[in-house]
C-alpha positions in Angstrom: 0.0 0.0 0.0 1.4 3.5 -1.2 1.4 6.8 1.6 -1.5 8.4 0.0 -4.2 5.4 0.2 -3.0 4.5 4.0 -3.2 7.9 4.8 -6.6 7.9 3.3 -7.6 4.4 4.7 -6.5 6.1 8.6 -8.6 9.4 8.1 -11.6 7.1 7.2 -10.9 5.1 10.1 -10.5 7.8 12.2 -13.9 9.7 11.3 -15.9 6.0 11.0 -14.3 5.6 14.8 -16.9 8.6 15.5 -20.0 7.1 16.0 -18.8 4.3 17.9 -17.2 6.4 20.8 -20.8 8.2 21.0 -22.3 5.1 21.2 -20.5 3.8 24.2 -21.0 7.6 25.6 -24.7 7.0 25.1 -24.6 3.9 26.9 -22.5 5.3 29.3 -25.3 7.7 30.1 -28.1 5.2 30.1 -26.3 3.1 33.1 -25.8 6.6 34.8 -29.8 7.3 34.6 -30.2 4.1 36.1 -27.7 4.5 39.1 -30.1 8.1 39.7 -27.5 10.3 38.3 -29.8 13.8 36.9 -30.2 14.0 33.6 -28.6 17.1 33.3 -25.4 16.3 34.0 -25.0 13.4 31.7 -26.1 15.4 29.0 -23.3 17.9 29.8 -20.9 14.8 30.2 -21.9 13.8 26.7 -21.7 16.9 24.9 -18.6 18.0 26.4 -16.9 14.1 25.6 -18.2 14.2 22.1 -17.0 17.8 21.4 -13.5 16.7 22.5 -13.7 13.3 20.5 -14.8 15.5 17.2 -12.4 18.1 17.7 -9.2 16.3 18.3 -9.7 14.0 15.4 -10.5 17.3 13.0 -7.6 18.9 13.8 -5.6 15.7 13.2 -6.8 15.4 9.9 -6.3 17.4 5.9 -8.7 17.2 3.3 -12.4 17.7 3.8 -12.3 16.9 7.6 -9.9 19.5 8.1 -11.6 22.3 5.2 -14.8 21.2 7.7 -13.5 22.1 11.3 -11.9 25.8 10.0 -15.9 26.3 8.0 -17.1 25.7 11.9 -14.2 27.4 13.8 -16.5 30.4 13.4 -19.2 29.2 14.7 -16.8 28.6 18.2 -17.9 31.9 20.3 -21.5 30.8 20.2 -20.5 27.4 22.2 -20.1 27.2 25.8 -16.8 27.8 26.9 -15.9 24.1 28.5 -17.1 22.7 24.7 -15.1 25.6 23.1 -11.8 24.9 25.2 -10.9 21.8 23.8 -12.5 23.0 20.2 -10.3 26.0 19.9 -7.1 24.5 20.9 -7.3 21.3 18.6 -8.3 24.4 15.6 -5.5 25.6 16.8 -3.2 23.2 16.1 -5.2 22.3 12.9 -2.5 23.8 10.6 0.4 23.3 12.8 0.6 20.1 13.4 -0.3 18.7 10.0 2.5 16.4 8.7 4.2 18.2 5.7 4.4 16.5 2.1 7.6 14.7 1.3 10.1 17.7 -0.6 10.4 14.7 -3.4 6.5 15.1 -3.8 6.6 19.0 -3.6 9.3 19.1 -6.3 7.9 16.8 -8.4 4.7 18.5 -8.1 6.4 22.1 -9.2 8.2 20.2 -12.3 4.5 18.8 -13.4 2.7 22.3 -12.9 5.2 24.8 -14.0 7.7 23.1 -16.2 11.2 21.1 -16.0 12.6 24.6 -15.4 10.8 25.2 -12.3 13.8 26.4 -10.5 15.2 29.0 -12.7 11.9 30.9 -12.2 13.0 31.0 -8.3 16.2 32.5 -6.7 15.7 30.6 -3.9 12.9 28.2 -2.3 12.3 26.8 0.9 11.5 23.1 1.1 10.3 23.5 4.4 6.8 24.8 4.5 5.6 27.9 5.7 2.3 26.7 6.4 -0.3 24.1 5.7 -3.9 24.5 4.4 -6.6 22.1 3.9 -6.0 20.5 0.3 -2.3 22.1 0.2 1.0 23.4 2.0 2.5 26.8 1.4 6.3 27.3 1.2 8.1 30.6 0.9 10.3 31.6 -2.4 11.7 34.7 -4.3 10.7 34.7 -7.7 12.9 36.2 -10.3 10.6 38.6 -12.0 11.2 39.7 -15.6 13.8 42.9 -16.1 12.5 45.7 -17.3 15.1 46.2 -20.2 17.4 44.2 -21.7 20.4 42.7 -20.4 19.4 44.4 -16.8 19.3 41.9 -13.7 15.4 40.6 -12.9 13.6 42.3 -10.1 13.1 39.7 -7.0 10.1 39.5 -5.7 9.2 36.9 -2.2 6.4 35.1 -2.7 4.0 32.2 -1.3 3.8 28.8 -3.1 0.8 26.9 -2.5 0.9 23.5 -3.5 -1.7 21.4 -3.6 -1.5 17.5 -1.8 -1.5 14.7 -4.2 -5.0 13.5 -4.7 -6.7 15.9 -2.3 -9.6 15.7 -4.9 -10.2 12.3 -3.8 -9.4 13.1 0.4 -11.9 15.8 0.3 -14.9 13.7 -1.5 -14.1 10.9 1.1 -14.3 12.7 3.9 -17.4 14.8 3.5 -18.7 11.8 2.4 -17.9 10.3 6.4 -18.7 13.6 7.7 -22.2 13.8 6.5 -23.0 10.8 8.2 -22.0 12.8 11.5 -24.5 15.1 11.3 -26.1 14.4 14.4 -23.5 14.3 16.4 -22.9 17.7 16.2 -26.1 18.6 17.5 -25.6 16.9 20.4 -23.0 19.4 20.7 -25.0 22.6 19.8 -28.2 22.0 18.8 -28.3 25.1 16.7 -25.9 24.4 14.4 -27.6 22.1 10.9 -24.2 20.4 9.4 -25.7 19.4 6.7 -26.1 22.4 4.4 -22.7 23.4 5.3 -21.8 19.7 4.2 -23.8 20.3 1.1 -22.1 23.8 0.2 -18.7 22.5 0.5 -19.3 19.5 -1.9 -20.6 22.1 -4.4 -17.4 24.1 -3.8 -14.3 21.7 -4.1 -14.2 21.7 -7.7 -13.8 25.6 -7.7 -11.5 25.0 -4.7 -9.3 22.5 -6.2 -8.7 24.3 -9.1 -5.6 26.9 -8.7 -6.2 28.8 -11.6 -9.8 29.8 -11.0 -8.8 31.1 -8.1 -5.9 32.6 -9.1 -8.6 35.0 -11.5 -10.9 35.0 -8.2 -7.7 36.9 -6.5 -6.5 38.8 -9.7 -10.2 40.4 -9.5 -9.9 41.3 -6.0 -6.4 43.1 -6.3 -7.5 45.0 -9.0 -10.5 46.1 -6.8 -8.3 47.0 -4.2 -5.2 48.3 -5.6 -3.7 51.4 -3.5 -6.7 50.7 -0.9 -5.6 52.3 2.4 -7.5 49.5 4.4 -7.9 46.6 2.3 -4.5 44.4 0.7 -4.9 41.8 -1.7 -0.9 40.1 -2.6 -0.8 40.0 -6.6 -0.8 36.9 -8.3 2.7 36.0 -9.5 1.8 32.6 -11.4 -0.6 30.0 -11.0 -1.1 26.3 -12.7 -4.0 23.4 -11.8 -2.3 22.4 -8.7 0.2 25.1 -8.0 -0.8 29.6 -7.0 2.1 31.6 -6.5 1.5 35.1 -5.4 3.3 37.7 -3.7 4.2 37.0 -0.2 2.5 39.1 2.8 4.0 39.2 6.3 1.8 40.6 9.0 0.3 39.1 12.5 -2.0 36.6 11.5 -5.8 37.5 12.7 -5.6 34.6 15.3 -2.9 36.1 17.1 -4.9 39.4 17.1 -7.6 37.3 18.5 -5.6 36.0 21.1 -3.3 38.3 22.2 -4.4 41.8 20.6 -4.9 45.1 22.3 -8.0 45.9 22.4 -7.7 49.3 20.3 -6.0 46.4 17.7 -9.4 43.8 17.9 -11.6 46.8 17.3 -9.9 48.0 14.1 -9.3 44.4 12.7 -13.2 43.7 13.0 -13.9 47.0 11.3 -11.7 45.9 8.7 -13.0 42.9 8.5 -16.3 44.4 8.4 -15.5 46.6 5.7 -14.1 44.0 3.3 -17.6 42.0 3.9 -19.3 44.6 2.7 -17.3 46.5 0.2 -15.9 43.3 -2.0 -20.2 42.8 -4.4 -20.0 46.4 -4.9 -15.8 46.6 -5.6 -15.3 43.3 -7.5 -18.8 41.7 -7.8 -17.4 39.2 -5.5 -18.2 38.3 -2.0 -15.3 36.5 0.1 -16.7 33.4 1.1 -14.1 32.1 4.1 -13.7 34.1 6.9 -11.3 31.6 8.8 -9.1 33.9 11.0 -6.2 31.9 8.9 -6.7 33.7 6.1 -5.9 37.2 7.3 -3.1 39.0 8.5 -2.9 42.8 10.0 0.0 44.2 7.9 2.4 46.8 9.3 0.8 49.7 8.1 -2.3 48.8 9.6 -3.9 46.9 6.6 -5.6 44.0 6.4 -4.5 41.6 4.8 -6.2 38.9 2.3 -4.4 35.6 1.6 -7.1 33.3 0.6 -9.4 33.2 -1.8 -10.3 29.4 -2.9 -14.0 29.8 -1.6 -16.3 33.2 -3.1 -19.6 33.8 -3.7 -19.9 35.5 -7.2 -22.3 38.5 -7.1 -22.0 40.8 -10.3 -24.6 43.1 -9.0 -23.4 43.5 -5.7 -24.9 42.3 -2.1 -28.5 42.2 -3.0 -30.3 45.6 -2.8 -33.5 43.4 -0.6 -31.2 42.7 2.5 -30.1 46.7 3.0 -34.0 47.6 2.6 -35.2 45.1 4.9 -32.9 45.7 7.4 -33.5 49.6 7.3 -37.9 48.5 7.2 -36.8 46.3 10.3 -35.4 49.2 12.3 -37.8 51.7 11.4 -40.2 49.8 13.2 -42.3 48.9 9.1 -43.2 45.3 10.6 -45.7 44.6 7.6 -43.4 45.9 5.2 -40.8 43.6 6.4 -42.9 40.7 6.1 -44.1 41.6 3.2 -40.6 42.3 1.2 -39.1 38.6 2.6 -42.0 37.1 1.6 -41.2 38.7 -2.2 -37.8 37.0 -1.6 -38.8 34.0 -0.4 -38.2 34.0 3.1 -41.7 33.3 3.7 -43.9 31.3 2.2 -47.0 33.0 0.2 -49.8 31.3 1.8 -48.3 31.9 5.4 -50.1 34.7 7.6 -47.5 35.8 9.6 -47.7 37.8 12.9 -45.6 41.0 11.6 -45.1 42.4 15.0 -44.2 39.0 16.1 -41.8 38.7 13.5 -40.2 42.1 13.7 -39.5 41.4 17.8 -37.5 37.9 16.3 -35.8 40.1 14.1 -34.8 43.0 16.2 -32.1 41.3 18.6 -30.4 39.7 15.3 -30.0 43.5 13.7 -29.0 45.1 16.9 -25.4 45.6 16.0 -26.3 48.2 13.5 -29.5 49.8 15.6 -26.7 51.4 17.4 -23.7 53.9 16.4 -21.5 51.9 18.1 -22.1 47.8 19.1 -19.1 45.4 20.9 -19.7 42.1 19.5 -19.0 39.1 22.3 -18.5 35.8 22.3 -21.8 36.6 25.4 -24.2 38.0 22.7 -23.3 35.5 20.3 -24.4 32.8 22.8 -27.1 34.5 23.9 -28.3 34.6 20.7 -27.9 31.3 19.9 -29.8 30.2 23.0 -32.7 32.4 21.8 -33.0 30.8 18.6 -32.5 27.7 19.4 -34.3 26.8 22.4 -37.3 24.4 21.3 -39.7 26.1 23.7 -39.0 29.7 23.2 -41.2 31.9 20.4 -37.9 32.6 18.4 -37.2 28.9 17.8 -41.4 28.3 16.7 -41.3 31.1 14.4 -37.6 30.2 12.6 -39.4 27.1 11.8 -41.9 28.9 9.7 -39.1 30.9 7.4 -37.2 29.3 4.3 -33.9 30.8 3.8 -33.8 30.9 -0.5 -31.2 28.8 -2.4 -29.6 32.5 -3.8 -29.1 33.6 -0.3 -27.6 30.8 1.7 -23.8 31.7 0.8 -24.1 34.6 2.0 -26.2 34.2 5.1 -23.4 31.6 5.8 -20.5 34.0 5.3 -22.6 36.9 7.3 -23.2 34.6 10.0 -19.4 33.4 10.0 -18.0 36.8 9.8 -20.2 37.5 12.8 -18.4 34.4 14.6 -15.4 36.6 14.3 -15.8 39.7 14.8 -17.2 37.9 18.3 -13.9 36.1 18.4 -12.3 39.8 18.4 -14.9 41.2 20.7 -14.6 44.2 18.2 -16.0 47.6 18.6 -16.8 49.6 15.9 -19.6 52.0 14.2 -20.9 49.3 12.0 -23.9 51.0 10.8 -21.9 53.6 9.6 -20.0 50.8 7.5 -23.4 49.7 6.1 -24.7 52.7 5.2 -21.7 53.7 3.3 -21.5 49.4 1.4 -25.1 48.1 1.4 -27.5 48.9 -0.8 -30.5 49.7 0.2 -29.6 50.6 4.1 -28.9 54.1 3.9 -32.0 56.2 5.0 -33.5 58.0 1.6 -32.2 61.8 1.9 
């Protein structure tokens, strides 16, 4: 058996392990019952055992299991914080700790994608990598850029090579596959939280992902949208074949540090930044950044924020959808039958449903509070608060989400909205968010 199918064969293993180690956790909990342990406390035992179980084997993993725990990384402020411990450090270690490709593999990967030649494009290049991502590893070069005249020396330039693993088409299929069947173990975790669109979204994604060069035209878009941007940097793309990106190199703190072990004044202006490149990107470059991981950000130098990633977008050549600025701005004028009446045009509700609008504009209200206000703190506190609002089967919020559809055209980008969110929690950012909206989404600003 070659590397790459026992590799495979123990990452299956691994995530078909899963259900088993529930199952004896469930048992576990049934002999408790009967011994007059309260219910309550096994169910905490069991959630907090099968968060740990799920989250050390993710971040053991590549491929789809690993592309799966940085989509739900996001989603870790709204958990309670003995779940979240043991989740955030094994994401932590995700990228760290994943064992690099052989430099035989890497080399011979380079010489397929670029050319026999590859190393006379390169003045030098590090075998070791710099860092690893889901379906690749990225190792830092400087690329010998072409002079401007003749006979002059070329310009050198240090870059990133990403390079993708060797059949990470076929890891990623595999593991969503396994990972689907999970889906209900994660709501023993946090009830709250349906896997299986996520699931769904990511299989519809891994051909774009796996494909260098369309992103490589995904990232040449964004730079041109943001060239000379005093907030916003987007590294230029250098070269790029089916397996292999290379684009300029970008030193800066890395978002999870900022996270971690930022000054405040430095978590409030990375979540405005953050903020702004949400919003900004449909209307800039018709092209909404789909992957909010904290890995795929740095805070440069000078203050900017930094892009590094863009395998995952949502394409949007109008811009963010004039409807969700407009509803938002009915919502907090207080218009409750305008409100239902506009998400029922879109779809949010069905046609032949008589909805309570007052009813619905008090489930709304708490979700669009970060705007009501000049200024709103996001917390990892409100996030769960909110989560326990919505998701608690006996509460009004929880009956009425039941009755609304959320369209095919808006999932993305609820998704992305909702994992931004996740971060700028992570940050506990400050900023005048509203002001950020008025100025990006269409259809907020108050009519003058």
């Amino acid at each position: 058996m070659t590397d790459i199918p026992r590799r495979a064969a123990s990452r299956t293993a691994k995530l078909a392990a899963l259900p088993l180690g529930f199952a004896g956790r469930a048992a576990l909990g049934l002999g408790k019952r009967a011994v007059g342990i309260a219910s309550d406390v096994i169910s905490a035992d069991i959630q907090q055992r099968t968060a740990e179980q799920i989250f050390s084997v993710l971040g053991q993993l590549k491929g789809g299991a690993m592309k799966f725990g940085q989509a739900l990384s996001v989603f870790e402020a709204a958990l309670p914080e003995e779940m979240a411990g043991p989740y955030r450090q094994a994401l932590t270690k995700l990228q760290e700790a994943a064992p690099p490709m052989p430099v035989a593999n890497v080399h011979k990967a380079l010489a397929e994608q670029l050319g026999p030649d590859w190393r006379d494009r390169f003045a030098e290049f590090d075998d070791s990598p710099a860092a690893a991502a889901s379906i690749g590893q990225v190792h830092r070069a400087v690329w010998k850029l072409p002079p401007a005249r003749r006979n002059a020396k070329p310009k050198l330039l240090p870059v990133a090579v990403k390079v993708q693993y060797p059949g990470a088409g076929d890891a990623l299929i595999t593991d969503l596959k396994q990972l689907s069947r999970l889906a209900g173990m994660f709501k023993i975790i946090q009830p709250g939280i349906d896997v299986k669109p996520l699931l769904a979204e990511l299989r519809d994604r891994i051909t774009e992902e796996l494909d260098y060069e369309m992103e490589a035209e995904t990232q040449r878009a964004f730079e041109e949208a943001y060239r000379g941007d005093p907030e916003i940097f987007v590294p230029r793309v250098v070269a790029s074949a089916p397996r292999i990106l290379v684009t300029e190199w970008v030193d800066g703190t890395p978002l999870a540090d900022v996270i971690t072990g930022g000054t405040p004044a430095e978590r409030d202006e990375a979540g405005r930044l953050m903020a702004i490149l949400h919003f900004s990107a449909p209307g800039r470059a018709g092209l909404l950044h789909a992957d909010p991981h904290p890995g795929n950000f740095r805070i440069l130098p000078d203050g900017r924020l930094g892009v590094i990633d863009f395998g995952a977008v949502a394409r949007l050549p109008d811009g963010h959808p004039e409807p969700i600025g407009r509803l938002v701005r009915l919502a907090l004028d207080g218009q409750a039958q305008a409100v239902v009446d506009g998400l029922r045009d879109e779809g949010f509700v069905k046609a032949t449903d008589d909805l309570d609008a007052e009813a619905l504009l008090e489930f709304l209200l708490p979700m669009i509070e970060p705007v009501a206000v000049e200024r709103f703190r996001f917390t990892r506190s409100w996030l769960r608060s909110e989560a326990t609002r919505l998701t608690n089967p006996r509460g009004p919020a929880y009956q009425l989400s039941r009755r609304l559809n959320l369209p095919p055209s808006y999932l993305l980008i609820h998704r992305v909205t909702l994992g931004s969110m996740g971060v700028l929690c992570q940050l506990e950012a400050e900023a005048s968010y509203r002001e950020i909206l008025q100025k990006w989404l269409p259809g907020f600003a108050p009519a003058i």
